[in-house]
Rosetta silent file (secondary structure, phi, psi, omega in degrees, C-alpha in Angstrom):
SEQUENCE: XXXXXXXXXXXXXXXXXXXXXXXXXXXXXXXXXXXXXXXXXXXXXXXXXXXXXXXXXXXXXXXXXX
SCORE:     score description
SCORE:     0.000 S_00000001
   1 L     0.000  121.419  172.067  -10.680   13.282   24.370 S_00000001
   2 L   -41.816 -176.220 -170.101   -7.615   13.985   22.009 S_00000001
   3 L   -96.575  151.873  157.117   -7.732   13.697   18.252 S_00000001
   4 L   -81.400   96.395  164.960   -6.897    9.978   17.072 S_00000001
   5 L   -35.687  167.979  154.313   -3.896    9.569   14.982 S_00000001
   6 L   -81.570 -157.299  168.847   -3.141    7.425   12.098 S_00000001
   7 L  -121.134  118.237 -174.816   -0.309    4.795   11.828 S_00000001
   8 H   -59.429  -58.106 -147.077    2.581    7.091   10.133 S_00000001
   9 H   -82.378   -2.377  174.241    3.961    3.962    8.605 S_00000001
  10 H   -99.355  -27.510  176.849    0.720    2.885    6.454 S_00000001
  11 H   -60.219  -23.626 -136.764   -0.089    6.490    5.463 S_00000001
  12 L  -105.781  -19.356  178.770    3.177    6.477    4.004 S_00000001
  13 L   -83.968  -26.533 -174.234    2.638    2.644    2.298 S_00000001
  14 E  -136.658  152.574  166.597   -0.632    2.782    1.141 S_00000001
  15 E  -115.164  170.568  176.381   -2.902    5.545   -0.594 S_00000001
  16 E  -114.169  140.803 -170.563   -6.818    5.624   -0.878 S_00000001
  17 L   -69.769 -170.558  165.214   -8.000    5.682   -4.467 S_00000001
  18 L   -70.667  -40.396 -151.776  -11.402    8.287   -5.327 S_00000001
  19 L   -86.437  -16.104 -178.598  -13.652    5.006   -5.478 S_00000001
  20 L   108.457    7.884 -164.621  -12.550    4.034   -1.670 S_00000001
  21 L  -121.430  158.539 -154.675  -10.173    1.320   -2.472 S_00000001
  22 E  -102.992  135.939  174.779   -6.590    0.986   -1.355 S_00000001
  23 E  -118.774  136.296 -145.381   -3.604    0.961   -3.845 S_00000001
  24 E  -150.435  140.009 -154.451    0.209   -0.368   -2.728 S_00000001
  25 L  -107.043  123.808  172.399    3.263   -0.447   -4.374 S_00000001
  26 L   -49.313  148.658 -134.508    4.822   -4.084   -5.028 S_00000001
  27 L  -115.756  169.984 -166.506    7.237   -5.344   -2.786 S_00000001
  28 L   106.488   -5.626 -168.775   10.836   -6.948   -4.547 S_00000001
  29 L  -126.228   71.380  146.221   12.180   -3.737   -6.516 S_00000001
  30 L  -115.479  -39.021  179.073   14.303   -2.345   -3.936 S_00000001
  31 L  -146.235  174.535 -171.946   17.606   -4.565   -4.204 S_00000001
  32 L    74.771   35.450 -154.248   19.060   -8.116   -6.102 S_00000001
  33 H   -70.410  -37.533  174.689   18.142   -6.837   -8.996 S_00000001
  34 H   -68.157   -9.868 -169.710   20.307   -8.249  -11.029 S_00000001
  35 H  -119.587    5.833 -179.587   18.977  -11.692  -11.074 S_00000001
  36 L   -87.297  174.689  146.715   15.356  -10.801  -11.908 S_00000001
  37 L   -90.263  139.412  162.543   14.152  -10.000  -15.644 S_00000001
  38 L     1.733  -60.262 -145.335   13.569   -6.942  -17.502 S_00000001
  39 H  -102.670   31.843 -179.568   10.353   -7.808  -17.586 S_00000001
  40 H  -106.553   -7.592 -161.196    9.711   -8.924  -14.294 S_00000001
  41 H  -131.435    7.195  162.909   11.217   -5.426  -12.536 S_00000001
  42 H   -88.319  -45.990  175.787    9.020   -3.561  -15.072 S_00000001
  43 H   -45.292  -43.479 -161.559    6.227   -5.340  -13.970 S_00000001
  44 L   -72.039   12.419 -142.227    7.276   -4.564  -10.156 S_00000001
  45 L  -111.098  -33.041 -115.074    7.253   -0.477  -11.406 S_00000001
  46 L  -129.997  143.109  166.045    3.526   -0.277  -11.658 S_00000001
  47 L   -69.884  166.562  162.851    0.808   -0.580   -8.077 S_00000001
  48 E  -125.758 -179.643  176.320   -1.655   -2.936   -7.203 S_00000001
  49 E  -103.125  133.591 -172.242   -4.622   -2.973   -5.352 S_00000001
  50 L  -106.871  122.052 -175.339   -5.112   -4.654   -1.926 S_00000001
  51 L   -13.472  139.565 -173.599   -7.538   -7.329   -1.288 S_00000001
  52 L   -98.310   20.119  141.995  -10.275   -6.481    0.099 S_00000001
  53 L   -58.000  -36.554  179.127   -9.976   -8.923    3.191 S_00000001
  54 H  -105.605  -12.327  168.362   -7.399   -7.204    3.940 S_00000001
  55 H   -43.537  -34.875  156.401   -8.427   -3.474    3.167 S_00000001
  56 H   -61.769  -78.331 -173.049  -10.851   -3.033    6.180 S_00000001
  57 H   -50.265  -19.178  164.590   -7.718   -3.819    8.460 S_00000001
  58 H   -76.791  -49.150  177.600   -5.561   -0.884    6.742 S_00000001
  59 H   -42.522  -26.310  172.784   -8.493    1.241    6.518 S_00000001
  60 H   -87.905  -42.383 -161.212   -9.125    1.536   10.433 S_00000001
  61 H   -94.001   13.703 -177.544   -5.521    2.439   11.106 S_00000001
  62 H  -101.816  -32.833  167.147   -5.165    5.340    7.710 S_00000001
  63 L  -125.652  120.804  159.251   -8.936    6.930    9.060 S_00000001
  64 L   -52.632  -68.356 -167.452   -8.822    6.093   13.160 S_00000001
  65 L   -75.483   -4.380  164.575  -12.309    7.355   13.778 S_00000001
  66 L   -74.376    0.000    0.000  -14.297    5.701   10.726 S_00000001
């Protein structure tokens, strides 16, 4: 049986922290930029962490075989 890949497009979206948990970069700071605030596009500079409802489903396609 071949090796299992990941999904290219999640390795590239999300990373896994040392502790096991997944961190993701906030979505909004690529364009319109102009109508947000300072301190609203500073805020969008910094990751978050993703729920962990949803963390099992990224976690099967970033390791296939766990």
């Amino acid at each position: 049986m071949p090796k299992l890949k990941s999904k290219s497009g999640i390795t590239k979206r999300f990373k896994i922290t040392g502790t096991g948990k997944i961190k993701r970069s906030k979505a909004g700071a690529s364009h319109l930029l102009t109508s947000k605030s300072q301190g609203r596009k500073r805020g969008l500079r910094h990751s978050a962490l993703v729920s962990k409802s949803d963390a099992h489903r990224i976690k099967k396609f970033i390791v296939p075989c766990s």
